[in-house]
C-alpha positions as CSV (number, residue, x, y, z in Angstrom):
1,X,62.6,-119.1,-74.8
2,X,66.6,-118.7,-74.8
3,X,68.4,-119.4,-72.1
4,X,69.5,-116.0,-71.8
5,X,65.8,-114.6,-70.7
6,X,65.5,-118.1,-68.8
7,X,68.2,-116.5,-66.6
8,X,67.3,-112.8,-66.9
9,X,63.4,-114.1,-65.7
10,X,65.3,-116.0,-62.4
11,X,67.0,-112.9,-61.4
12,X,63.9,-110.9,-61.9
13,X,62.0,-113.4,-59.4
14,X,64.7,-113.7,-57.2
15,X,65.3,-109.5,-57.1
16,X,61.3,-109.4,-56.2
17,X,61.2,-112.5,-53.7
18,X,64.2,-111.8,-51.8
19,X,66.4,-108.5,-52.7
20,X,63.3,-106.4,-52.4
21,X,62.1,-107.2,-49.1
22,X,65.3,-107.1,-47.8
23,X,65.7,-103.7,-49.1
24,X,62.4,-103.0,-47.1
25,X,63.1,-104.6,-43.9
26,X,66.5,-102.7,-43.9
27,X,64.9,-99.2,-45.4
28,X,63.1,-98.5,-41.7
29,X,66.3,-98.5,-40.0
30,X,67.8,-96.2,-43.0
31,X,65.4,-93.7,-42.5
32,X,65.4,-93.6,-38.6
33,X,69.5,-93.0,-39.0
34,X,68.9,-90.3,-41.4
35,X,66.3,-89.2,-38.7
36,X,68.6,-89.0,-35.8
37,X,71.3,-87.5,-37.3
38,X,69.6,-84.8,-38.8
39,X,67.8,-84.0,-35.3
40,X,72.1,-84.2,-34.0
41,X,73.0,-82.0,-36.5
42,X,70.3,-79.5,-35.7
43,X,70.7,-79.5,-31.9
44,X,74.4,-79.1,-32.2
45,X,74.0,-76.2,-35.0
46,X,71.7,-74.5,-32.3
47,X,73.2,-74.9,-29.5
48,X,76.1,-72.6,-30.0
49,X,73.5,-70.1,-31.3
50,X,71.4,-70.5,-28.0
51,X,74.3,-69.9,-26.0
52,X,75.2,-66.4,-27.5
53,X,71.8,-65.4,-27.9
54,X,69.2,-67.2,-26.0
55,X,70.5,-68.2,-22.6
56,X,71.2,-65.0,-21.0
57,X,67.0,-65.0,-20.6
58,X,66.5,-68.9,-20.7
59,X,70.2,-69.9,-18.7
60,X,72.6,-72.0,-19.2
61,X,70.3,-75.0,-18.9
62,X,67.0,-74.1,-20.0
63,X,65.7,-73.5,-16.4
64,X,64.6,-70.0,-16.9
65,X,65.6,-66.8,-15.7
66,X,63.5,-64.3,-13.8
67,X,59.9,-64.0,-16.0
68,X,61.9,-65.5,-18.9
69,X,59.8,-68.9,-18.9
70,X,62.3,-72.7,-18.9
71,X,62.7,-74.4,-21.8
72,X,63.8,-77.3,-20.4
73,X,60.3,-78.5,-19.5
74,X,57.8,-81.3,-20.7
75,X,54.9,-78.6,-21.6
76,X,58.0,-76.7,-24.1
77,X,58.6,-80.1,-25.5
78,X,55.1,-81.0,-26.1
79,X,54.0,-78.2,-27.8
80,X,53.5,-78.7,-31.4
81,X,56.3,-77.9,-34.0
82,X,54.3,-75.4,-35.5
83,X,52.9,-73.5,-32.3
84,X,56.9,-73.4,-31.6
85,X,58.3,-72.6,-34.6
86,X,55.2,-69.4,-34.3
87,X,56.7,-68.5,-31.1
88,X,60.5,-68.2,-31.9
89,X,59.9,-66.6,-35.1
90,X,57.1,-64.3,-34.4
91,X,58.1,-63.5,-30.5
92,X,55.1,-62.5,-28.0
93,X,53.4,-59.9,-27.4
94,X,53.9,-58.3,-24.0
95,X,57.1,-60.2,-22.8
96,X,60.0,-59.7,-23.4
97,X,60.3,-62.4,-26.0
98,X,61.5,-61.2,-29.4
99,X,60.8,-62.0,-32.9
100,X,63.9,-64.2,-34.1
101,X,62.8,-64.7,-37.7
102,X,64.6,-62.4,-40.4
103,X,61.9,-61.6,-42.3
104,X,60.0,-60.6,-38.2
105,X,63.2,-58.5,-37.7
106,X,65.2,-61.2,-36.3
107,X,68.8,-62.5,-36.7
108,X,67.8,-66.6,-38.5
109,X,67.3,-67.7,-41.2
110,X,63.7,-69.8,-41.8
111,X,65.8,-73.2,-41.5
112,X,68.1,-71.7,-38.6
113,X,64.3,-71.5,-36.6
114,X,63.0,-74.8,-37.7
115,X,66.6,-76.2,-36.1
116,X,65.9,-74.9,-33.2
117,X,62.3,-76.0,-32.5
118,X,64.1,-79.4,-33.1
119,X,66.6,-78.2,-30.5
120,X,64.7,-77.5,-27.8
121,X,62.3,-80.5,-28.4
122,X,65.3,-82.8,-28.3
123,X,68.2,-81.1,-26.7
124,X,70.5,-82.2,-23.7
125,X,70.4,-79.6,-21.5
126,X,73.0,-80.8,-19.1
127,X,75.2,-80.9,-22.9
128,X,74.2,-77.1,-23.4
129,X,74.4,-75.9,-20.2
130,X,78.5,-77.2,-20.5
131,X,78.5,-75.8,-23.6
132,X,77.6,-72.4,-22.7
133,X,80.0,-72.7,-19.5
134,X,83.1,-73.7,-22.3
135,X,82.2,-70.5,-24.4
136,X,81.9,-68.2,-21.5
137,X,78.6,-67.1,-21.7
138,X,76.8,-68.4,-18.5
139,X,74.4,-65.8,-17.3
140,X,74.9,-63.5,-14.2
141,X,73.1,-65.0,-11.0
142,X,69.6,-63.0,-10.2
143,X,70.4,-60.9,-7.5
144,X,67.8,-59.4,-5.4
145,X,68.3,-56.0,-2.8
146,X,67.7,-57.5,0.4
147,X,65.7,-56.1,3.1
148,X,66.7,-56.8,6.5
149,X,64.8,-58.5,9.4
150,X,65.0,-55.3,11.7
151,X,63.4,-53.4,8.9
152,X,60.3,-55.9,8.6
153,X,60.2,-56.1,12.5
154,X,60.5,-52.5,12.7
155,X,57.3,-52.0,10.3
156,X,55.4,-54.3,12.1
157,X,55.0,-51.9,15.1
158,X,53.0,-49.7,12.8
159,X,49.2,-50.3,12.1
160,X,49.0,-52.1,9.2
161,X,52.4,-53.4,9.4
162,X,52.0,-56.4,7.4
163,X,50.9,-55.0,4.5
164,X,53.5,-52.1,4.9
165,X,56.2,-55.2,4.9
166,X,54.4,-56.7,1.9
167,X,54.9,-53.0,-0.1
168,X,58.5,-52.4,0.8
169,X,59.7,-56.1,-0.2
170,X,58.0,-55.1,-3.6
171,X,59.7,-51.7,-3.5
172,X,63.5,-53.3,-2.8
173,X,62.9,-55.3,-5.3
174,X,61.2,-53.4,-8.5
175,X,61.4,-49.7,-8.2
176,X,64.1,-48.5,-5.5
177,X,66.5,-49.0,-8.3
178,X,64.6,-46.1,-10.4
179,X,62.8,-43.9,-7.4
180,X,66.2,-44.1,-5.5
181,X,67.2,-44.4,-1.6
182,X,64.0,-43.1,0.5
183,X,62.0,-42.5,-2.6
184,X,64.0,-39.5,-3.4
185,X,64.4,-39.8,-7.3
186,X,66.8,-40.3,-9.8
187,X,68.1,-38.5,-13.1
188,X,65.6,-40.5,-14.9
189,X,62.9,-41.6,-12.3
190,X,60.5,-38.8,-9.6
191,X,60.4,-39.3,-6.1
192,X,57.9,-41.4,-4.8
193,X,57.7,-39.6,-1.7
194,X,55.8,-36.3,-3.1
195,X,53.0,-35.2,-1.6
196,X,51.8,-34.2,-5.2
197,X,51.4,-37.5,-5.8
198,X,49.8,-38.1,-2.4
199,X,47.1,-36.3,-4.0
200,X,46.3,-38.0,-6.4
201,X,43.5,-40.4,-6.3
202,X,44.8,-43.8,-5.1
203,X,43.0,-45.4,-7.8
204,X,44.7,-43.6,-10.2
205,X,48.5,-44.0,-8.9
206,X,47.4,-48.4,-9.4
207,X,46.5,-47.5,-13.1
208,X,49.9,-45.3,-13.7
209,X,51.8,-48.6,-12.0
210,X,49.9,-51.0,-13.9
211,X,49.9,-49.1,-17.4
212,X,53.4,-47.1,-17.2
213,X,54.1,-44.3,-18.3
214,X,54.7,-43.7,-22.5
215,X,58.2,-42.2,-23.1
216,X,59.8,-42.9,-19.7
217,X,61.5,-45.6,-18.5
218,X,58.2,-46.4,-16.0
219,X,57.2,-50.4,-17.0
220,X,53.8,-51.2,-17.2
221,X,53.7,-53.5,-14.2
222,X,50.3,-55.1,-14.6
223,X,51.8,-57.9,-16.6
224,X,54.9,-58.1,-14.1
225,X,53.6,-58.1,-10.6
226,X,50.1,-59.9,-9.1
227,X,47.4,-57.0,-8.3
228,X,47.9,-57.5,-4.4
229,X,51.7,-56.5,-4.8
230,X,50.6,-53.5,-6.9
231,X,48.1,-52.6,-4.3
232,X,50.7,-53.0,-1.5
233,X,53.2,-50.8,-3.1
234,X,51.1,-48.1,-3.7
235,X,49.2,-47.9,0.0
236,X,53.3,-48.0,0.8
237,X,54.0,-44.6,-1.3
238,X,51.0,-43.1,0.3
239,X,51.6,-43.8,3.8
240,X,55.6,-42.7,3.6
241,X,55.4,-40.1,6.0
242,X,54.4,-42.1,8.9
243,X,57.9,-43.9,7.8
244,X,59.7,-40.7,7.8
245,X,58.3,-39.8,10.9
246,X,58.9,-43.3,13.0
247,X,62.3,-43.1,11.9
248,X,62.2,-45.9,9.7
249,X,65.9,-46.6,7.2
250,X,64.8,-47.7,3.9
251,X,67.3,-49.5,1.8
252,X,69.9,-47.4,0.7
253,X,70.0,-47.9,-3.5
254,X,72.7,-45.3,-4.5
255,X,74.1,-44.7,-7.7
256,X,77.6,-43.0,-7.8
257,X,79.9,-41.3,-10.0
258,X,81.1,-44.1,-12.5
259,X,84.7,-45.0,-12.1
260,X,86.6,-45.8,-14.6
261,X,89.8,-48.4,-14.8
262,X,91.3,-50.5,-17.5
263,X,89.9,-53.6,-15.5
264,X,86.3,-52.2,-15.1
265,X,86.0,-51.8,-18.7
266,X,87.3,-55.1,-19.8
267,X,84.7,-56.4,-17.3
268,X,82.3,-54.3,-19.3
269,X,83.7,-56.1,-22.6
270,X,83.2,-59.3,-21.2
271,X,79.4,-58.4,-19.6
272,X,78.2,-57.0,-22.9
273,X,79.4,-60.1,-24.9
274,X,77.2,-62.2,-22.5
275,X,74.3,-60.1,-22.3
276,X,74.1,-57.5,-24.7
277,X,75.7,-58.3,-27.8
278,X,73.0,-60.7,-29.3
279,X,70.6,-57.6,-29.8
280,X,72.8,-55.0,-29.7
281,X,75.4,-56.2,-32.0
282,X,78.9,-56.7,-31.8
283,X,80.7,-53.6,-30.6
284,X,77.2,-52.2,-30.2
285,X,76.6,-51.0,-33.5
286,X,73.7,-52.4,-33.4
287,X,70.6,-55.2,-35.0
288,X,67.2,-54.8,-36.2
289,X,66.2,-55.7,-33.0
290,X,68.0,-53.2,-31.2
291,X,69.6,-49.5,-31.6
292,X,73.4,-49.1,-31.7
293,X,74.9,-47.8,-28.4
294,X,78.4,-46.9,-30.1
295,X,77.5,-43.6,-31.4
296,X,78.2,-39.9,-30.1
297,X,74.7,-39.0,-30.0
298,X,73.7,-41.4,-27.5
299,X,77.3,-41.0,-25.0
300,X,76.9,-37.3,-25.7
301,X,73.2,-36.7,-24.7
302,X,73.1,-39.9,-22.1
303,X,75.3,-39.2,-19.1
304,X,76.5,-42.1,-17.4
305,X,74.0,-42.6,-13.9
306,X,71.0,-42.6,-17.1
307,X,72.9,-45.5,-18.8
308,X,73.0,-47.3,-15.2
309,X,69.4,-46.7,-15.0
310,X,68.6,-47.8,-18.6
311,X,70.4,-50.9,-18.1
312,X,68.8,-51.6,-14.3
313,X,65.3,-50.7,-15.2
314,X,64.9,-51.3,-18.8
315,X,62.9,-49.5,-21.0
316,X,59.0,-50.4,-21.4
317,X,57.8,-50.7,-24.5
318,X,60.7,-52.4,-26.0
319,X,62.7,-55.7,-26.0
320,X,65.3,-54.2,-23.5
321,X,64.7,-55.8,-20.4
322,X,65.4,-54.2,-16.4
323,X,69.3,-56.0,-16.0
324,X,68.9,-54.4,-11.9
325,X,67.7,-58.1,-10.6
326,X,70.2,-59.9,-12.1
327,X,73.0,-57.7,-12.5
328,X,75.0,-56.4,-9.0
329,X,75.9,-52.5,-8.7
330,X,79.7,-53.7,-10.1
331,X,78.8,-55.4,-12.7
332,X,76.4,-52.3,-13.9
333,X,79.1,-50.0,-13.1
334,X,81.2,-52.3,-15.9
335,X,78.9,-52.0,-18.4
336,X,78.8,-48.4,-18.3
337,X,82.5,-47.9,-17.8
338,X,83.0,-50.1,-21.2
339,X,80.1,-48.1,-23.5
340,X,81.9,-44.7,-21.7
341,X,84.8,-46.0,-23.2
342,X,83.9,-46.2,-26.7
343,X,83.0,-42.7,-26.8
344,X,86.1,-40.7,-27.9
345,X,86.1,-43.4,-31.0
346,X,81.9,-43.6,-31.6
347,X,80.8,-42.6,-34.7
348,X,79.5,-39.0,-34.9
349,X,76.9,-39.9,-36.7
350,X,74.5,-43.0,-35.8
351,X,75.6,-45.9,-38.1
352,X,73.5,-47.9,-40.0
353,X,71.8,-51.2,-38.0
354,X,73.8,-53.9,-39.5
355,X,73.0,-57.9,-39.4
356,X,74.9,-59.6,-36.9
């Protein structure tokens, strides 16, 4: 043997005794770098895609908002990767969340939803929530109508006054925005105080409430509202008169001509950016999820106390939630003001939904 494959045999023992192992021992550590910062990469990639799309119905901080479930919570982060990555890509069915995978309709990419299962399984939220603050895209506060003290008290006088409390707290909160200020109607919802409806077997006024009605703006409430708050709303609509006749003020829930200012539409600007432009696109020419709202066939045929509605109520059926608990009468008033505004300059003929 030359010297030459003496030498070349050491090196060969010594790469396998000591080099290699080394190589191992340090490997671990390699990986678990790569690891992290591919998990920072895809948190910090999401992030500014939750806040323009995703926390106007999950918040600023992952704590929820309204039926929109939190995400900041230990049963989110234990779910498996797969079961997530089914529900952001796929949506739910009866909620009001949407399919977010392109080839579902959505706006991401296959990897753009596989970040984001790692993003809400590792985020910071206290990170995103400052995040979403810096870009200007914290959601409105839920509002609720209030109903005073005097009002409960005053109900309580009449037989069955608890349960009459119970209907009207349901009322202020999910349909005096639609049925309007003593249950007179609206442009797009009926009165609730109609005797024609009085008629109508009780049982099947809780079926219209918890099925809806197809083609109106009426939810389907049964997946919204226990069956005791269904119950106590309608034995409210059917015992109105007594109301009317004990003098009883229900909350006033007007809606007025639409102003119109410089200032209240760049509110409007602002407000759709946080809240509408994610499905509704930018301008609102609309997304696959979504129809455009910057046309002249919707300003023209929609007058502007039916786009208040729309945007307080919702429509059933569809991914458009009710804004009216979470939005205040000004702030509704904005939006319409700004979508108004666009209508001198909308397309007359509806444009073609467009990828954000």
């Amino acid at each position: 043997m030359s010297n030459l494959q003496k030498w070349t045999g050491i090196l060969a023992t010594l790469v396998i005794v000591i080099i290699l192992p080394l190589y191992a021992s340090l490997e671990p550590s390699q990986q678990e770098q790569l690891l992290n910062d591919y998990y920072t990469d895809a948190v910090l990639a999401s992030t500014e895609q939750y806040a323009q799309n995703c926390a106007v119905c999950h918040g600023a901080a992952g704590e929820g908002i309204g039926d929109n479930p939190p995400l900041d919570s230990d049963a989110v982060r234990m779910m498996s990767e797969v079961d997530l990555y089914r529900v952001i890509a796929r949506g739910r069915d009866s909620t009001l969340m949407a399919a977010w995978a392109a080839e579902e309709g959505g706006i991401f990419s296959n990897p753009q939803v596989d970040d984001f299962v790692t993003f809400i399984q590792q985020a910071n939220w206290e990170f995103v929530e400052a995040r979403v603050t810096d870009l200007g895209l914290t959601p409105p506060e839920v509002i609720e109508m209030e109903v005073s003290e005097e009002m409960l008290a005053n109900l309580a006088d009449l037989p069955g006054g608890e349960e009459l409390s119970a209907g009207l707290l349901v009322y202020a909160e999910s349909c005096a925005a639609c049925h309007g200020a003593n249950g007179a109607g609206t442009v797009i919802a009926p009165a609730i105080d109609s005797a024609d409806l009085r008629a109508t077997p009780k049982e099947e006024t809780i079926q219209l409430v918890n099925s809806g009605v197809h083609g109106t703006l009426m939810a389907a409430w049964q997946n919204l509202l226990p069956p005791e708050q269904i119950s106590s709303v309608v034995d409210l609509i059917y015992r109105w008169p007594e109301m009317v006749q004990a003098g009883f003020d229900f909350p006033e829930v007007e809606v007025m001509s639409i102003p119109s200012s410089p200032e209240l539409i760049a509110a409007g600007d602002r407000l759709f950016n946080i809240a509408c432009k994610s499905c509704h696109g930018a301008d609102g020419y609309g997304t696959r999820m979504a129809p455009a709202l910057n046309n002249q066939i919707f300003l023209a045929e929609t007058p502007d106390a039916a786009i208040y509605q729309i945007i307080a109520g919702g429509i059933p059926g569809t991914l458009m939630p009710g804004w009216g608990s979470r939005l205040n009468d000004q702030d509704l008033q904005s939006l319409v003001a700004f979508l108004r505004s666009q209508e001198a300059s909308a397309p007359s003929i509806l444009p073609p939904i467009l990828d954000q």
